[in-house]
N, C-alpha and C positions, 0 to 999 in steps of 0.2 A: 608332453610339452618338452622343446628342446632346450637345453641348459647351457649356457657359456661360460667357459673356465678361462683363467687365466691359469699361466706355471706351474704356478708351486702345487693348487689342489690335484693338477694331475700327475705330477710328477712324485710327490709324497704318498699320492692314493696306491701308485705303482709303485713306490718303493715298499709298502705294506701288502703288495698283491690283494690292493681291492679295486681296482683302476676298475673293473667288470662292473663293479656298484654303478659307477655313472650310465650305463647301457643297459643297466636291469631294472635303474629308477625313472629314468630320465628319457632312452629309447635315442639319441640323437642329441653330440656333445659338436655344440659350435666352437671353433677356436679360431684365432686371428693369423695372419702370417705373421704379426712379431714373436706370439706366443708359439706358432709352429717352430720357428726360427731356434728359439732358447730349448724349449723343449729336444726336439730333433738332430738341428743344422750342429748348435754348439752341443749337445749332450753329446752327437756320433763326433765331434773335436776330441772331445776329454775321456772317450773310452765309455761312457754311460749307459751302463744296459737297459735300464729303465726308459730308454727311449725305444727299444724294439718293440716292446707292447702298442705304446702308445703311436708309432707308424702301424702298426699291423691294425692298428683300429682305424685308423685314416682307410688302408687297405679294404678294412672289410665293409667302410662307408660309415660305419655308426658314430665315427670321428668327422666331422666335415671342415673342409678349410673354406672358414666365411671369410671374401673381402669388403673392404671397407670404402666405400663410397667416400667422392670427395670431399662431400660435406661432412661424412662421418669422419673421415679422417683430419679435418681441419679443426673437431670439437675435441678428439682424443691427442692431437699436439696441445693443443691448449690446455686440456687437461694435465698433462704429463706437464708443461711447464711451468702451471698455474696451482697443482695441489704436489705433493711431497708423494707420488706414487709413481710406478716406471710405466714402460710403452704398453706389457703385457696387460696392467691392471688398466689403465686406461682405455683401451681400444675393446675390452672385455664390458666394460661399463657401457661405452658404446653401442656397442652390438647386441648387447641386452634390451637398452633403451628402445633401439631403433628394431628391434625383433619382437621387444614384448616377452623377453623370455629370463627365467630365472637364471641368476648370476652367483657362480661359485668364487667366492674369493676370501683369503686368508688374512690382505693388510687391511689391516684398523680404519686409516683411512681410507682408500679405496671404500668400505665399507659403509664408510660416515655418508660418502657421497651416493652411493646406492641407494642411502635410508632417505637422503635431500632431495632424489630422483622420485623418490617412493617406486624403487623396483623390488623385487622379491630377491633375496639375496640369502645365503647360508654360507657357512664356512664346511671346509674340511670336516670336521669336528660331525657337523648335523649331517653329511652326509652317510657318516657310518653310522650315526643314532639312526634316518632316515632306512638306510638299509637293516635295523635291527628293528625296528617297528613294522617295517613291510616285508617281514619273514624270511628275509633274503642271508642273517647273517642269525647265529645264534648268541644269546646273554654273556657264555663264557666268549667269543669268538668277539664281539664288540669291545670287551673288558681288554683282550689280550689286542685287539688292532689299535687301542688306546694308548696301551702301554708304547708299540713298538711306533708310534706318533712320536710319543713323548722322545723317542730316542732321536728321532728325526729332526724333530720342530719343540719350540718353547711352547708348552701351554700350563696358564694357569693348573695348579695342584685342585683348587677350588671350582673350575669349570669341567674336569676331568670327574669329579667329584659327583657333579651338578649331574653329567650325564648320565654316570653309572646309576644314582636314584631316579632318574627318572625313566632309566630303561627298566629299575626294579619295581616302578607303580605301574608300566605299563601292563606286564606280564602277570601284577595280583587279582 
C-alpha cells in the first residue's frame, strides 16, 4: 500500500536516517509538488542535506511526485485556508483521500481532519514503532531513534513513554 507524506515526517525521518523505513514498510511514498517543493527546492536554498536522500529516492522511483487534479487542488486550497494547516498537510490529505492511501503526518490538526475523513493516518512517531514491530529496526535502535526525534521535534515525555512499553509487550 502506497503512503503519502507531507514535510516534516520525511524530512525528520532523514534527519534520524530512517527515511528507508517508509520504502521497507510502505514500498511507494506519494508526495505532492508543494511538499517536493519545501522539502527539495527550498531545503537545496538553505544548504540542507537531508534533502539529497530524499531526491535520490524520487531518483530511484520508490518516491513518486503525485499531481493534483483540479478538483483535488480546489479541495486542498480550501483546505489550507479553511483549517489552521499549510499547503504541504493539505494537498497530502488530498491525495490520500482521493488514492485511498495511508497518510503520514505530524500536525494535530491535519490529523483531526484525517480522523473526520476516516482515512488511515499515523504520525512520525508509529512509523518507527511500525518499523520495530515489523523487524526492520531493533528495541535498542527504536529507543535511541526516539531519542534523537525528541532532539528534532516536540514530543510529549508520555507518548515517547507510551511507545517504548508497548514495543516492550510486543517483544514478551
Amino acid at each position: 500500500m502506497p503512503v503519502v507524506t507531507n514535510t516534516s515526517p520525511v524530512v525528520v525521518l532523514e534527519r534520524i536516517r530512517r527515511l528507508q523505513l517508509l520504502k521497507e514498510l510502505y514500498g511507494t511514498v506519494l508526495m505532492s509538488p508543494s511538499v517536493k517543493a519545501e522539502c527539495i527546492d527550498r531545503g537545496r536554498e538553505v544548504g540542507a542535506s537531508d534533502m539529497l536522500e530524499i531526491e535520490r529516492g524520487i531518483k530511484q522511483g520508490w518516491i513518486q511526485l503525485a499531481s493534483l487534479g483540479r478538483e483535488e487542488m480546489r479541495e486542498a486550497r480550501g483546505l489550507e485556508d479553511g483549517a489552521r494547516i499549510g499547503r504541504g498537510e493539505a494537498e497530502a490529505l488530498v491525495l490520500a483521500k482521493s488514492r485511498n492511501a495511508l497518510v503520514v503526518l505530524d500536525d494535530k490538526e491535519a490529523r483531526a481532519i484525517a480522523k473526520s475523513w476516516e482515512l488511515k493516518c499515523m504520525g512520525t512517531l508509529m512509523v518507527l514503532y511500525e518499523g520495530f514491530v515489523k523487524n526492520l529496526t531493533s528495541h535498542d535502535e527504536l529507543v535511541e531513534d526516539l531519542a534523537k526525534l525528541t532532539r528534532i521535534m516536540w514530543v510529549s515525555t508520555d507518548v515517547i513513554t507510551d511507545i517504548i512499553r508497548r514495543a516492550r509487550e510486543v517483544r514478551k
